[in-house]
C-alpha positions, 0 to 999 in steps of 0.5 A: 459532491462526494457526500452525495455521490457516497449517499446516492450513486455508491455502485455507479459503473463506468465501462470503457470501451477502448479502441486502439492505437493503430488508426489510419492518419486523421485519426492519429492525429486527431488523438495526438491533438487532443493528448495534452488536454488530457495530460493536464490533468495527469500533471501538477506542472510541466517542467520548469514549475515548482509544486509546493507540497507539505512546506516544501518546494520541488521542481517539476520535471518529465517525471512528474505526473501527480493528479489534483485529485491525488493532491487533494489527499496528501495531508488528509492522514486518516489514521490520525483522524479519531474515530475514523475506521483506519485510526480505529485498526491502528489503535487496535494493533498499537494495543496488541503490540504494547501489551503483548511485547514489553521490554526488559525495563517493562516499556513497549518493545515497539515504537511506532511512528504514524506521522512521517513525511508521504514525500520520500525519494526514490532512493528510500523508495526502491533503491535501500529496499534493494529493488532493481533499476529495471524493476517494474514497480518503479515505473512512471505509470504505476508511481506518483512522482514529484520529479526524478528523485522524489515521489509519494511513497508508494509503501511504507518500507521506504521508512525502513532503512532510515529506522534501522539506521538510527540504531531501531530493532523493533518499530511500527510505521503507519502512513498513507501510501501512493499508487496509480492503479485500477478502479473498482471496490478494492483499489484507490490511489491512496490507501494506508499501511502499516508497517512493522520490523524487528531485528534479533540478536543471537541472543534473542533469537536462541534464548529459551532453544535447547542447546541454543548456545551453539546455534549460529545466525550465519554462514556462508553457502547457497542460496535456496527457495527456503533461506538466504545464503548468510543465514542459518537454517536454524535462524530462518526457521526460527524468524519465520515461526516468529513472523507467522505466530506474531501475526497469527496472533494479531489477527485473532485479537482483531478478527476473533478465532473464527476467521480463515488464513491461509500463507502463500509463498510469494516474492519481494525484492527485500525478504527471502523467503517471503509470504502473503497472508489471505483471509476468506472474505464474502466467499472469497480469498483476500490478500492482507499483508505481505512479510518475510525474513528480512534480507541481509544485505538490507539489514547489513547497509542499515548498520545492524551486521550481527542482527537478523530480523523479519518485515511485514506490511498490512492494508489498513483497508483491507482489514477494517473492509472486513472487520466492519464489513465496509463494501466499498474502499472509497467510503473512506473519504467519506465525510457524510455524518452518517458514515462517520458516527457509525464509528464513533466508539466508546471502546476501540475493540467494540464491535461495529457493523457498516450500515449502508447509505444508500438504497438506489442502483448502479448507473451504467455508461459506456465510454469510447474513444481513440488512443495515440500510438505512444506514451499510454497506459491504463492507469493514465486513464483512471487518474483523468476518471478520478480526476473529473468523476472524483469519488462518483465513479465505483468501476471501470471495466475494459470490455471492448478493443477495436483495431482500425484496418487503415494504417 
């Protein structure tokens, strides 16, 4: 079913066309009526069930809202799955790293770790990563949670304090990654990162620096828009040329000399100061990783005080969107022949360009229907899309809200 929609309907768009919650009573209860058949597709169990998940077993609760669709993922790891386009990008920065930064006995100085549990909780999720209880990422609606203390991880930084806790300064993490969102070209529920740490010492950080011996890492005094309060400027400076040359550098050995980046400043709740990078892409600017000097208090908690360091995460969809021009994130869970042994390489660094598989239109639907007046979001919706269109569906568009005069 998937192979033929990939082969066939590859740009089907589904518009949606949304009318209110403030109906008059019939319809209310019409559409609180009808909420719970909706609602067995958005939940794995209801409360008091246990889901099996990876060899474990995890009680189901109020909190859980995992999709089959979603499900049918967890596992899938596509990173791992050779020749696959996202084995081919990780393979590729695996190489830049292990060549590029060798250590004293002449052994990579990054470690990588590409097969760890996607089930994390939500400590490791949001709580070591220094994210707030009220923050809005940690919301039901925009999460896949197994129960109130588990959940699909939502980014591969929820490996990082665990890594830096077992004594780590430098490693890679690559994993498929869990979020409810929107449906169009870019975005999927699972998608995949990887994730990338290094910590340094005064040392480190100084060697080679003129009259570097009496630069210090910390100090105490004011947080600014530029550093944190227990870091240097020097030191700050120095991470952050690190940072942006280390990935400048990775994008040339993927993409060649010929691409546009630009830096943008953004804000993460574990770095300080943070940044995205954009590339140019079909005309227009794509974010493809976010980084940042990596906030101490972070790094404090992990057991590394006298260390300082710098994070970033990338989308490996993004990039090999755009290294192999692939115009559609859902192709890749394809597993139709004639997408998969177009990358099928001697040489992971040869070059490969999407073919198309198909030649016909978009088909076009326009859906309408009731909302109840609680206990709604969009992502609601798009995960019942998933969930019965599967992977047929390329879009959905909000173009209509209609309020009833009749309260």
């Amino acid at each position: 079913m998937v192979r033929l929609a990939l082969r066939r309907v590859a740009h089907m768009h589904v518009y949606l066309v949304r009318k209110a919650s403030s109906v008059s009573k019939g319809h209310h209860q019409q559409s609180v009526g009808s909420r719970p058949a909706a609602s067995e597709f958005a939940a794995q169990g209801a409360p008091g069930s246990v889901l099996e998940l990876l060899g474990k077993s995890y009680p189901q609760d109020s909190y859980s809202n995992l999709s089959p669709k979603v499900l049918s993922r967890v596992g899938r790891n596509l990173h791992n799955q050779q020749h696959h386009p996202l084995w081919l990008i990780k393979e590729r920065v695996k190489e830049h790293f292990y060549q590029q930064y060798v250590g004293r006995f002449g052994t990579p100085l990054f470690s990588v770790y590409d097969n760890l549990s996607p089930v994390v909780t939500t400590w490791q999720n949001f709580d070591s990563l220094l994210i707030p209880a009220d923050h809005p990422s940690r919301k039901k609606g925009d999460n896949y949670y197994l129960n109130g203390t588990h959940m699909l991880r939502a980014h591969t930084s929820a490996h990082q304090w665990d890594l830096l806790r077992s004594g780590l300064d430098a490693f890679l993490v690559v994993g498929d990654v869990y979020r409810r969102d929107q449906i169009d070209s870019q975005h999927y529920p699972v998608f995949h990162q990887l994730e990338g740490v290094r910590l340094f010492s005064k040392h480190e950080l100084f060697t080679g620096i003129k009259d570097g011996e009496s630069l210090q890492l910390f100090e105490q005094s004011s947080r600014s828009a530029y550093k944190q309060e227990t870091h240097t400027m020097e030191a700050t400076k120095l991470i952050e040329f690190d940072l942006k040359q280390t990935l400048a550098k990775l994008v040339t050995h993927l993409f060649g000399d010929g691409l546009d980046i630009r830096w943008v400043d953004c804000y993460f709740p574990f770095t300080h100061p943070s940044f995205e990078m954009e590339v140019s892409f079909h005309g227009e600017w794509l974010e493809v990783l976010g980084c940042g000097v990596m906030e101490q208090r972070l790094v404090n908690s992990a057991g590394a005080q006298d260390r300082v360091g710098w994070a970033f995460g990338l989308g490996l969809e993004r990039l090999a969107m755009i290294l192999y021009d692939i115009p559609d994130i859902r192709l890749f869970w394809s597993e139709d022949e004639r997408f998969l042994k177009q990358f099928r390489v001697s040489e992971i660094n040869q070059k490969v360009k999407f073919q198309p598989l198909s030649k016909y239109p978009a088909v076009i639907n326009d859906i309408s229907f009731w909302l109840p007046s609680e206990n709604y979001t969009e992502n609601d919706f798009y995960d019942l899309v998933r969930t019965i269109g599967g992977d047929l569906v390329e879009k959905v568009d909000l173009i209509d809200k209609f309020e009833h005069p009749n309260k």
